[in-house]
C-alpha positions as CSV (number, residue, x, y, z in Angstrom):
1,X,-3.5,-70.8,-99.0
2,X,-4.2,-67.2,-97.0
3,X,-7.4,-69.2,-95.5
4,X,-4.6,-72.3,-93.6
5,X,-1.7,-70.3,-92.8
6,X,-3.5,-66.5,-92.5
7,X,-5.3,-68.1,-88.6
8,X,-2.2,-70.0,-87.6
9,X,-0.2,-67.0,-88.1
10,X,-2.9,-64.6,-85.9
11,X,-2.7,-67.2,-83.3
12,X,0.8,-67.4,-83.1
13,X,1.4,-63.4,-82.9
14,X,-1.4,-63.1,-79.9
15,X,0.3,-65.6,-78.0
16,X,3.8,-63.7,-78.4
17,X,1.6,-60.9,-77.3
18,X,0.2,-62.5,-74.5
19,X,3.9,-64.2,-73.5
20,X,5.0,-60.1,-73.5
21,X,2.3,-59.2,-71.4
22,X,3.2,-62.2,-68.8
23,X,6.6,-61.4,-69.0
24,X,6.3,-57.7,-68.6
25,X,3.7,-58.0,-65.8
26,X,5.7,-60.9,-63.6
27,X,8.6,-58.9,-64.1
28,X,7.1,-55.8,-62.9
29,X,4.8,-57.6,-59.7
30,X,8.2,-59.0,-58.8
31,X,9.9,-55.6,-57.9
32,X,10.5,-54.9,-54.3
33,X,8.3,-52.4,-52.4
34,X,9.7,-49.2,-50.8
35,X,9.5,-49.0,-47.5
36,X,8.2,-45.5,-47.9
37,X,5.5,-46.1,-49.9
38,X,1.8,-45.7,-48.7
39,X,0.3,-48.6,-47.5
40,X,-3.2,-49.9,-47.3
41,X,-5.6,-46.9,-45.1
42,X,-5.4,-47.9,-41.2
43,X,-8.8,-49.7,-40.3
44,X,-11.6,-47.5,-38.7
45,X,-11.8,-47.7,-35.1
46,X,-15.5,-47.0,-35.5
47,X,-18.3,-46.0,-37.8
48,X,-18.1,-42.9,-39.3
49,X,-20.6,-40.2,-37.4
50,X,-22.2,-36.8,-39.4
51,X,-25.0,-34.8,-37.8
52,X,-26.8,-32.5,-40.1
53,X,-28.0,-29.4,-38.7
54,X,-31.3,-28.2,-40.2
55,X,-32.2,-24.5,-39.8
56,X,-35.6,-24.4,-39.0
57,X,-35.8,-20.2,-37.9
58,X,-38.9,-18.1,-40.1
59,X,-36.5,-16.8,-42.8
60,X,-36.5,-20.5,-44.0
61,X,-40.3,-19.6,-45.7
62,X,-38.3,-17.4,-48.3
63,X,-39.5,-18.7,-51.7
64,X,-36.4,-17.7,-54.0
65,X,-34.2,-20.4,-54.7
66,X,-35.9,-22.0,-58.2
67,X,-39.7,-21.0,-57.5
68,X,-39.2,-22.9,-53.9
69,X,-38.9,-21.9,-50.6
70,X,-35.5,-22.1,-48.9
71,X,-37.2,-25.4,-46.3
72,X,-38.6,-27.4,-49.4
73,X,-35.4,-27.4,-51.0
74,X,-33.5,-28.4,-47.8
75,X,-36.1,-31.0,-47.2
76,X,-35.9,-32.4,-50.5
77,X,-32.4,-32.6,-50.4
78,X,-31.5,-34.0,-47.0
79,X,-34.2,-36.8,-48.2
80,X,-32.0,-37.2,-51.2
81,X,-29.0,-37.6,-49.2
82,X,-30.7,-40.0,-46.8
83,X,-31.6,-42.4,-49.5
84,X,-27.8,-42.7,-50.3
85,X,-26.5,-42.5,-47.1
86,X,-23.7,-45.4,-46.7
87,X,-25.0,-48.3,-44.8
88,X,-21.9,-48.1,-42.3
89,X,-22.5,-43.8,-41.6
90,X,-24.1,-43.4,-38.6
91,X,-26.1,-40.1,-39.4
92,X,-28.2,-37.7,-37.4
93,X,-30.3,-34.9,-37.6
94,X,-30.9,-31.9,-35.2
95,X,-32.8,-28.8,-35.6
96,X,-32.6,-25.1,-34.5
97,X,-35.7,-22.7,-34.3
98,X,-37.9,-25.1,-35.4
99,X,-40.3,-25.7,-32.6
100,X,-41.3,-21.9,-30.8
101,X,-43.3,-19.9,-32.6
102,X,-43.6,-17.2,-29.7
103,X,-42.0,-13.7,-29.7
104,X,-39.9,-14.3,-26.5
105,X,-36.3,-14.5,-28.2
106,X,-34.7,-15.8,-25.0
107,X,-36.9,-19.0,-25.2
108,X,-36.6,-18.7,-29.2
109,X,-33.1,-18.9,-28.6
110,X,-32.7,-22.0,-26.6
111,X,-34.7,-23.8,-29.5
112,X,-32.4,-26.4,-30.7
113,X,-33.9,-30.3,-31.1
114,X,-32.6,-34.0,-31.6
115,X,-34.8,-34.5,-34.4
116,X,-33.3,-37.9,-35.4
117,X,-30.5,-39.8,-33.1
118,X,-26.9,-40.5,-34.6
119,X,-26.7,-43.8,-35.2
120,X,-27.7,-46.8,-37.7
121,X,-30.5,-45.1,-40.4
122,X,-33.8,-46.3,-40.8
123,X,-34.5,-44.4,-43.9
124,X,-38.4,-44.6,-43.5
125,X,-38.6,-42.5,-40.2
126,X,-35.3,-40.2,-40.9
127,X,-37.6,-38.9,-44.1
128,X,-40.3,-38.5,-42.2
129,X,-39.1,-36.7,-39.5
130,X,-37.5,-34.2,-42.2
131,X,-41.1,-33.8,-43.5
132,X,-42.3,-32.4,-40.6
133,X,-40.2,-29.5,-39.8
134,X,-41.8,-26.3,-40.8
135,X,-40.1,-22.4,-40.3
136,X,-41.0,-21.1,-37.4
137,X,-38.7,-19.1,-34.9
138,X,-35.2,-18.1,-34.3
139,X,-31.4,-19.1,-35.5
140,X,-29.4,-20.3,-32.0
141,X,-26.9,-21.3,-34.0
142,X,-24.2,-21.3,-31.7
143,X,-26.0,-23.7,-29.1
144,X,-27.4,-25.8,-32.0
145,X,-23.0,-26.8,-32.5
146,X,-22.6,-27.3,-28.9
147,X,-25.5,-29.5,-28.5
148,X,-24.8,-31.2,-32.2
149,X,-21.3,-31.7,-30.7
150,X,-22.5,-33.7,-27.9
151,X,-24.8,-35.9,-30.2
152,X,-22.1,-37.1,-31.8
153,X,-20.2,-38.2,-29.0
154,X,-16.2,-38.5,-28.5
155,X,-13.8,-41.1,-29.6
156,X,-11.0,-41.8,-31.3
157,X,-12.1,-41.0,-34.9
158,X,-13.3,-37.8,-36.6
159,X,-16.9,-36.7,-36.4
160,X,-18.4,-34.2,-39.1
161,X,-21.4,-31.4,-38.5
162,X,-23.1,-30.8,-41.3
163,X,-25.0,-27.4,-41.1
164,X,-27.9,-26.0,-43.4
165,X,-29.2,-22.8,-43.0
166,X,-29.8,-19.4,-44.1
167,X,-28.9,-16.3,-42.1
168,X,-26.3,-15.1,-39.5
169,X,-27.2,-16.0,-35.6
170,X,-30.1,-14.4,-34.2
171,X,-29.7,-15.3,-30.5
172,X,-25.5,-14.6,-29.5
173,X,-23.8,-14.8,-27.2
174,X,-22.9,-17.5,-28.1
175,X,-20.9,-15.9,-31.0
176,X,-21.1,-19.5,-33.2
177,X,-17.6,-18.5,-34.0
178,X,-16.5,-18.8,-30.8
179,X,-18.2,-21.6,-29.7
180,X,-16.6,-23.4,-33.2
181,X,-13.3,-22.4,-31.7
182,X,-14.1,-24.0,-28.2
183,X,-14.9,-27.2,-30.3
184,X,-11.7,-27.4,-31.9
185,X,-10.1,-26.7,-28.9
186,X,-11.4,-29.6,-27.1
187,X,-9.3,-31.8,-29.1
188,X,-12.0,-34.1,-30.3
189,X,-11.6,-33.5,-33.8
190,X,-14.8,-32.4,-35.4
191,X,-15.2,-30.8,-38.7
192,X,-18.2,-28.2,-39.0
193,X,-19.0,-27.9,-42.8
194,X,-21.4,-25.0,-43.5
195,X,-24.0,-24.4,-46.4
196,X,-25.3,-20.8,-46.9
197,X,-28.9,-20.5,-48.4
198,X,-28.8,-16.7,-48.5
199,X,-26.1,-15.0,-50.1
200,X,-25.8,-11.4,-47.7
201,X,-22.1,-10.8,-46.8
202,X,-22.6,-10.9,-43.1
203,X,-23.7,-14.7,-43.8
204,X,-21.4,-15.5,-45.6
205,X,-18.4,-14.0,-43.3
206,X,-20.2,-15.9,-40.1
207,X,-20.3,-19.1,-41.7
208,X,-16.4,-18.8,-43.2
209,X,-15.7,-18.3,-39.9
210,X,-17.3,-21.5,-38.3
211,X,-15.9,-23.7,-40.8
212,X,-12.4,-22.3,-40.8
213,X,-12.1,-22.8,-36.7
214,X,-12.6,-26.6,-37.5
215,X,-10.8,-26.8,-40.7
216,X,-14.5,-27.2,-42.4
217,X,-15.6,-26.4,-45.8
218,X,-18.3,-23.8,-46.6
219,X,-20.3,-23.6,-49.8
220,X,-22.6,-20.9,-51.1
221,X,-25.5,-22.3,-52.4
222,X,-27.6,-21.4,-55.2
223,X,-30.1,-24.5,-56.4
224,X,-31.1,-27.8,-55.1
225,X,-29.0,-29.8,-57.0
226,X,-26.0,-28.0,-55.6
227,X,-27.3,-28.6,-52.2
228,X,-28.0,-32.2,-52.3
229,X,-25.0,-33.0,-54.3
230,X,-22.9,-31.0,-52.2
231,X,-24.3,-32.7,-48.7
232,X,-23.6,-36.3,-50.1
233,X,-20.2,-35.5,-50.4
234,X,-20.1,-34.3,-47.4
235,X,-21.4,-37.6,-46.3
236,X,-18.9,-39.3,-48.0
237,X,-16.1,-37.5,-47.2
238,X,-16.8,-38.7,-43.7
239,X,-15.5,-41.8,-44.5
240,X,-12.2,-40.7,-45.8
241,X,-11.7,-38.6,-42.1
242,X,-13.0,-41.2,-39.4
243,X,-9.4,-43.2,-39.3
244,X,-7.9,-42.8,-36.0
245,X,-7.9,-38.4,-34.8
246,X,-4.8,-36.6,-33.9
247,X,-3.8,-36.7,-30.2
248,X,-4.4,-33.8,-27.8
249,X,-0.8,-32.3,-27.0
250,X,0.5,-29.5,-24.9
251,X,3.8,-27.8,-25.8
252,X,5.6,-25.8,-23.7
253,X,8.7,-22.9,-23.7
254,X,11.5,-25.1,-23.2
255,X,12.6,-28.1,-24.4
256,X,13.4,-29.0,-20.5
257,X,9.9,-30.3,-19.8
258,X,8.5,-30.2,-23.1
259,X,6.1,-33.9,-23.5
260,X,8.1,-36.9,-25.0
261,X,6.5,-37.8,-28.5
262,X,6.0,-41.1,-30.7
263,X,5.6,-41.2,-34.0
264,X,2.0,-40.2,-34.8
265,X,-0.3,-37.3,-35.3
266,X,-1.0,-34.7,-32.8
267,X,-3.0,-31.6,-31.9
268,X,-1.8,-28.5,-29.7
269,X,-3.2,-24.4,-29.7
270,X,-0.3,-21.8,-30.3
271,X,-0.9,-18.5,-29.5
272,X,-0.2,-15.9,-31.8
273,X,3.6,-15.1,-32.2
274,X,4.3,-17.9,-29.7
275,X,7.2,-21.0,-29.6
276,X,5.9,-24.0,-28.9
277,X,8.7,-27.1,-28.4
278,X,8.3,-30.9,-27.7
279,X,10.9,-34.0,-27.8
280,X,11.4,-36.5,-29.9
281,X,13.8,-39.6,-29.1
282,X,16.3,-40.6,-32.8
283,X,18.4,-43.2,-32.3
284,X,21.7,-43.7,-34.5
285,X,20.7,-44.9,-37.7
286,X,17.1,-43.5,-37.5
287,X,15.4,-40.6,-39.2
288,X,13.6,-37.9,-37.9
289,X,10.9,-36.5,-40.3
290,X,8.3,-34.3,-38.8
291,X,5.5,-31.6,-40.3
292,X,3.2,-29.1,-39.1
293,X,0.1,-27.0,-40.3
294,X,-1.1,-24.1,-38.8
295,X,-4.4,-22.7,-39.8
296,X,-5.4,-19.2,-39.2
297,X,-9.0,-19.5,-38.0
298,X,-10.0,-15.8,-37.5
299,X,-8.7,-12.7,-39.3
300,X,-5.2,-12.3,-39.2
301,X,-2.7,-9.5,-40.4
302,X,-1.6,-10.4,-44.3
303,X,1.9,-11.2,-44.0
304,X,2.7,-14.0,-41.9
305,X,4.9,-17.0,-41.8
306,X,5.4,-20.9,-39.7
307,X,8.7,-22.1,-38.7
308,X,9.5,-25.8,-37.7
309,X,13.0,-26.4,-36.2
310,X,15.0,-29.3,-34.4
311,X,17.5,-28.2,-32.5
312,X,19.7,-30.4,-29.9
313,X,18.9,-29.9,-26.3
314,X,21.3,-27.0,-25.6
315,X,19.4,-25.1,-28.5
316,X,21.9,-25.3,-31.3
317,X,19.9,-25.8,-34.7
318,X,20.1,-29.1,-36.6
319,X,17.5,-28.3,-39.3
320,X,14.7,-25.9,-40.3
321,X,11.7,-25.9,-42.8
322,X,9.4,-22.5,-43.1
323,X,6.3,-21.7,-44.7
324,X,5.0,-18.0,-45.2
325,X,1.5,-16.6,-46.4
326,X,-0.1,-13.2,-47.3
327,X,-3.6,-13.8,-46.4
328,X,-5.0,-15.8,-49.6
329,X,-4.4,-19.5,-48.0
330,X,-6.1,-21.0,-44.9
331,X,-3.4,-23.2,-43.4
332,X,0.7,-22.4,-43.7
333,X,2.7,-26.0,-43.2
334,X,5.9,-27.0,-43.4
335,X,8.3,-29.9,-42.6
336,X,11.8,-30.9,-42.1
337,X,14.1,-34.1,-41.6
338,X,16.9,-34.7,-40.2
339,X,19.7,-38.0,-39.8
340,X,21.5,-39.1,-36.5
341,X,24.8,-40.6,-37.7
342,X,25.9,-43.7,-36.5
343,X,29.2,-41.9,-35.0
344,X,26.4,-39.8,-33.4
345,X,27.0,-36.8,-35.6
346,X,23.4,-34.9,-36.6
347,X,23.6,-34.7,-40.7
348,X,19.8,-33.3,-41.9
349,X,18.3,-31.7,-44.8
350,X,15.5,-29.0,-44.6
351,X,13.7,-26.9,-46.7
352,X,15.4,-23.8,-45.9
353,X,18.9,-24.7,-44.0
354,X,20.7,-27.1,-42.3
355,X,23.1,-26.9,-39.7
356,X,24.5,-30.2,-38.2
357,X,25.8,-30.8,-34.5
358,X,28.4,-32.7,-33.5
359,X,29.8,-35.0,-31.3
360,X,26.2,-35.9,-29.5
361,X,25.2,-39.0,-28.3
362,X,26.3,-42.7,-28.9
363,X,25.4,-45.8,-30.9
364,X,23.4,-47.2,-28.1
365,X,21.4,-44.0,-26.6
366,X,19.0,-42.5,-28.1
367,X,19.6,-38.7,-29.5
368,X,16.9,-35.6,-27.8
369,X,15.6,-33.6,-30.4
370,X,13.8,-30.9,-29.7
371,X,10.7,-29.5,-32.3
372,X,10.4,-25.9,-32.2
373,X,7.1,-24.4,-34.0
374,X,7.0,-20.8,-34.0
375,X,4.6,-18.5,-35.8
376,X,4.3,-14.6,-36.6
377,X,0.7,-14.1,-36.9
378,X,-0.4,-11.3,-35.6
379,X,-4.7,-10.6,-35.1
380,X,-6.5,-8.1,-36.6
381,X,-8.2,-5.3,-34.5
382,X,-11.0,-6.4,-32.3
383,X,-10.1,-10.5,-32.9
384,X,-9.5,-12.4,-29.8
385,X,-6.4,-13.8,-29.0
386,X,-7.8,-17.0,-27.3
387,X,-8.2,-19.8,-27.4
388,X,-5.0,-20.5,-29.8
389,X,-4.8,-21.6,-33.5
390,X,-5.0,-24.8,-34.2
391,X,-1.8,-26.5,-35.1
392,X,-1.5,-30.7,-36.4
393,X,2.1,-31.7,-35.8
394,X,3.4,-35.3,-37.6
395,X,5.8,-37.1,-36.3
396,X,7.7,-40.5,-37.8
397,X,11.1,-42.0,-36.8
398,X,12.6,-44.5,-39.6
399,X,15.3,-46.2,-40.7
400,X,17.9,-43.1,-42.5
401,X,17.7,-42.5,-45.6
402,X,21.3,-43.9,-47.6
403,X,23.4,-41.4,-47.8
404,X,23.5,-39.8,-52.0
405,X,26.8,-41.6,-52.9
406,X,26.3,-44.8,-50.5
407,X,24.9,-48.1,-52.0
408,X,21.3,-47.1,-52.1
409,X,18.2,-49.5,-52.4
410,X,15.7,-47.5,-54.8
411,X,19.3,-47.7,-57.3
412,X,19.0,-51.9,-57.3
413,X,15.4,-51.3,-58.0
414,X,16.1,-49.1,-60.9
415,X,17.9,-51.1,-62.5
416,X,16.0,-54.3,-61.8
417,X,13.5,-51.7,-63.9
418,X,15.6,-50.6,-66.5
419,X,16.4,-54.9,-67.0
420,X,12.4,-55.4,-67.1
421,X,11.6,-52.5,-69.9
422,X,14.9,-53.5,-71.7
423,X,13.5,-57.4,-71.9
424,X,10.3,-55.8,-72.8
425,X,11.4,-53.5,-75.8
426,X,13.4,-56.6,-77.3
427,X,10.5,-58.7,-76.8
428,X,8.3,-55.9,-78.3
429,X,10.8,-55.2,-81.1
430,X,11.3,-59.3,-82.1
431,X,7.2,-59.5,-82.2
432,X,6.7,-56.3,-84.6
433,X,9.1,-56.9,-87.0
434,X,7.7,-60.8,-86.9
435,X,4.5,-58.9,-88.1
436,X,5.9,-56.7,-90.4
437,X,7.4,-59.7,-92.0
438,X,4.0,-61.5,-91.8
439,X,2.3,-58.8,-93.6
440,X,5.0,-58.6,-96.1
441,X,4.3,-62.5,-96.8
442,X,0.7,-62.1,-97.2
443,X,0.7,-59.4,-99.5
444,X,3.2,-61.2,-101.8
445,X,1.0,-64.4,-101.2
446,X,-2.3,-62.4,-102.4
């Protein structure tokens, strides 16, 4: 008798189970999206782009990374990474002090070669070409950027630098810092990621330095795994940054003749301890919500702090968010948004405080607001002042947010959630003790 009823009874409690799961599932897929929530990445305007810098200077011969010298391990590597290389990265490789042997450092110095073109990868040749760099001359590293700059191109879309080597410069001026910094100021977004073969402080310091003016990573590196593993990465992470780059904006002292912004993402330099304001155009009903980052790409005195602000256009405040450091982080951000009533009263919320103005505008104009970034960093002795930091200001105008105790739309969807895993728990409830009772029955029946 457990042999007949035993299988009919199994089949019947999976396809309760599998009725739950429909339920539960059609339930849940029917639930309205927010309007906030992230949508699918924006497409790529174009491939993404990486140049790999190779050191090729005579300190590359050192055999001290696992029984190797510093160039096999690169070489090995970078063939590594080439073998993996995403077919849609378009990926170069340039060299610096590879190719003068002589002792005349101002010719060693302008040694810096294409030794592969960005572009579409054939594997065979891009290995090959690798093979035959040997150490040989001087580190121009700061003219090896420029020109690795200008392999990549300009566009719309971010383009990483990818460099390899193992001592400071050899050949400035060009200080590479400073040439990193005239990169990043150029607004063409490009990332310098640096990987340190030696491990001498100076090094280290000089190659911080490069990646922190283009908001790069560096890594000290200590085997060949870590290299190759760490370049690939790199190489991926190129395709999480080539969407669409941030664009190039000047702010100014007053909100007068400050530019006119969309929403979007945009770039600007801000001196040290300077304002820096531009306009944004919030119509009655819409929200303002807005965010900066300012990273401080060369020493700067410990305690410092970022303020964002929108004020009206005769200066009085409607909202504020601020963001201080002490010298441990590399980029202080902050946001704010801020409401424009349909009676054209200003009603925001910040991080810090909010102070709403009244009586502005109408239903049918649209409201001025002006954005006010400020910073209080301060340089260190001997840094240069110029060009800027870097700052990336975000800027989105939506429909306002419902008001706390007005008929709010995420409410109707939590209920329509609280409705789904109520019909779910009864539905899981009924099928349990249906199974209890089951095994109950059995075990009488045996």
């Amino acid at each position: 008798m457990i042999t007949t009823t035993t299988p009919r009874r199994t089949a019947r409690a999976a396809a309760l189970l599998g009725a739950l799961t429909i339920v539960v599932g059609t339930a849940l897929g029917t639930l309205p999206a927010h309007a906030d929530e992230p949508g699918a990445p924006p497409a790529a305007t174009e491939a993404p782009k990486v140049d790999l810098i190779l050191d090729g200077s005579g300190s590359m011969r050192t055999m001290d990374i696992q029984g190797k010298s510093r160039m096999e391990v690169a070489q090995q590597s970078i063939k590594e990474v080439i073998d993996a290389l995403p077919e849609e990265t378009e990926f170069g490789i340039r060299t610096l002090g590879a190719t003068y042997p002589g002792n005349d450092q101002k010719e060693g110095c302008k040694d810096t070669q294409q030794l592969y073109p960005v572009g579409k990868t054939d594997k065979v040749q891009a290995k090959t070409a690798v093979a035959t760099v040997r150490p040989t001359g001087w580190t121009p590293i700061g003219i090896a950027l420029r020109a690795a700059a200008q392999d990549l191109g300009t566009g719309p879309t971010t383009r990483r630098i990818v460099l390899i080597t193992d001592g400071e410069d050899t050949c400035a001026p060009p200080d590479p810092c400073d040439v990193a910094r005239e990169l990043a100021s150029q607004g063409i977004h490009l990332v310098v990621d640096t990987l340190g073969l030696a491990h001498d402080d100076k090094t280290r310091q000089q190659l911080i330095c490069i990646a922190n003016a283009t908001g790069g990573t560096f890594t000290d590196v200590r085997s060949q795994d870590q290299l190759t593993k760490r370049v690939k990465q790199l190489v991926e992470r190129a395709q999480d940054t080539h969407t669409v780059a941030p664009a190039k904006v000047t702010g100014t002292d007053t909100c007068a003749n400050a530019p006119v912004l969309s929403p979007g993402v945009y770039t600007d330099r801000e001196k040290f301890s300077e304002h820096r304001v531009y306009r944004v155009p919030v119509k009655a009903g819409e929200e303002l919500r807005a965010s900066v980052s300012v990273t401080p790409d060369r020493a700067v005195a410990r305690d410092y702090g970022v303020l964002l602000q929108a004020t009206d256009t005769g200066g009085q405040e409607l909202v504020r968010g601020s963001d201080a450091g002490s010298g441990r982080t590399d980029v202080a951000s902050t946001g704010v948004r801020w409401s424009a009533a349909e009676d054209g009263d200003g009603d925001g919320t910040g991080s810090a405080s909010a102070s709403p103005s009244k009586g502005a505008g109408s239903k049918s104009a649209a409201r001025t607001v002006c954005l006010v970034v400020s910073n209080s960093f301060a340089a260190q002795a001997g840094v240069q002042a110029d060009p800027g930091l870097p700052l990336e200001l975000t800027v989105d105008v939506a429909a306002a947010s419902p008001a706390p105790d007005g008929p709010a739309m995420g409410l109707g969807r939590g209920w329509i959630l609280l409705g789904v895993l109520t019909l779910a728990g009864l539905i899981a409830g009924l099928l349990f003790g249906w199974l209890a009772r089951w095994r109950i029955a059995v075990w009488r029946e045996n």
